[in-house]
C-alpha positions as a printed NumPy array, in Angstrom:
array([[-11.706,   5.678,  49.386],
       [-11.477,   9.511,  48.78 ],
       [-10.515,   9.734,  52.337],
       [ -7.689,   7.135,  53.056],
       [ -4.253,   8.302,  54.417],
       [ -3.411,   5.4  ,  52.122],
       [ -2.998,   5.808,  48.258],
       [ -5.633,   3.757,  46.187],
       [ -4.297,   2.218,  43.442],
       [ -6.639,   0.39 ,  40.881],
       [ -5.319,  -1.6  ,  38.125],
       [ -8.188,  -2.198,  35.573],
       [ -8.218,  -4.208,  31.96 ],
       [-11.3  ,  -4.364,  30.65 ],
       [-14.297,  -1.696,  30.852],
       [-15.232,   0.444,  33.498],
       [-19.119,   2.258,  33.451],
       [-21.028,   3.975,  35.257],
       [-20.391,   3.004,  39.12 ],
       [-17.436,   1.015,  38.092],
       [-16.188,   4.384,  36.572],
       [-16.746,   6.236,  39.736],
       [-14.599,   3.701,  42.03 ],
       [-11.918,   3.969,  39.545],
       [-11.868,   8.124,  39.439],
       [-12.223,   8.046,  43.478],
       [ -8.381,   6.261,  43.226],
       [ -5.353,   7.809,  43.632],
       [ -3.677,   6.248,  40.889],
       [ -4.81 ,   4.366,  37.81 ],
       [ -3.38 ,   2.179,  35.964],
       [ -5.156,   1.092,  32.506],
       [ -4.444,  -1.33 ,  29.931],
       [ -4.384,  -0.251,  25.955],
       [ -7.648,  -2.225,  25.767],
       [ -9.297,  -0.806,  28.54 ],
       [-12.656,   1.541,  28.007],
       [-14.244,   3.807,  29.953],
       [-17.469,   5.369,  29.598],
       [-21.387,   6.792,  31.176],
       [-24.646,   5.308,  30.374],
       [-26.544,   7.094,  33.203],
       [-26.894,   9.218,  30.069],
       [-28.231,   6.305,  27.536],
       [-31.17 ,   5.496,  30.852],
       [-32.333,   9.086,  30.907],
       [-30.465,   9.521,  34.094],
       [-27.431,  11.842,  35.457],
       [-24.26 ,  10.634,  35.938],
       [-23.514,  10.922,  39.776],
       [-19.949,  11.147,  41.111],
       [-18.234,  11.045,  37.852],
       [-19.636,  14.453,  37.181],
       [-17.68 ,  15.724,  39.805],
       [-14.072,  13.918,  39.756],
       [-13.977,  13.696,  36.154],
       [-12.557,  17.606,  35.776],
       [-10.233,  17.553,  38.648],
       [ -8.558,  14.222,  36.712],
       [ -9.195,  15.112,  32.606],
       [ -9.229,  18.446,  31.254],
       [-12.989,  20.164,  31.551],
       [-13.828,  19.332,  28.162],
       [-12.952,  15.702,  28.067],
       [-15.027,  15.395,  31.196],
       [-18.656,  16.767,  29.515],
       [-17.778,  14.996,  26.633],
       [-17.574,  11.53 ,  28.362],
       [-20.389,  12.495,  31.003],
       [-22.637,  14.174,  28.487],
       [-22.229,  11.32 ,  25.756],
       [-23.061,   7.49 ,  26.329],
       [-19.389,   7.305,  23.839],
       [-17.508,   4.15 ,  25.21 ],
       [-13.705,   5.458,  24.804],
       [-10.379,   4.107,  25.461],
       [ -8.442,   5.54 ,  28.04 ],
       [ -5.658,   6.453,  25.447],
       [ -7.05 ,  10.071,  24.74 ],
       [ -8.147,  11.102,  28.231],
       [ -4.928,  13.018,  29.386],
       [ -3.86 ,  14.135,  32.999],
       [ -5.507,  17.61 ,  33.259],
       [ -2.68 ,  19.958,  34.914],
       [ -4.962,  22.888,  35.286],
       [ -4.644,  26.429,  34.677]])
């Protein structure tokens, strides 16, 4: 999906974890309801997350990114902002 000459839009209402979260940040575009969550329990099963890890800062700013990969927190997608970069 990364690859596609085509954009990769995902529409999701509801919760996305753990490989569910990693098809959504491999999208071009997402679009989330207010009630949708997002979140990592690789974390909660003594495991690393795998993708996520490494789309998360490229989409959210750095610290949002080890805070939601670090952390089995389920969080709405309201506070996760577009990360512009420096």
């Amino acid at each position: 999906m990364i690859d596609t000459e085509k954009p990769v839009i995902e529409p999701f209402n509801g919760t996305a974890l753990g490989g569910g979260l990693d098809l959504a940040l491999c999208c071009d575009i997402r679009i989330t309801s207010e009630e949708a969550k997002i979140g990592e329990f690789f974390v909660k099963m003594g495991l690393s997350p795998d993708m996520s890890c490494y789309l998360f800062p490229k989409i959210v700013h750095p610290a949002w990114a080890k805070f939601l990969c670090f952390t089995e927190d389920l969080r709405g997608t309201a506070p996760v902002v577009p990360y512009k970069g420096p």
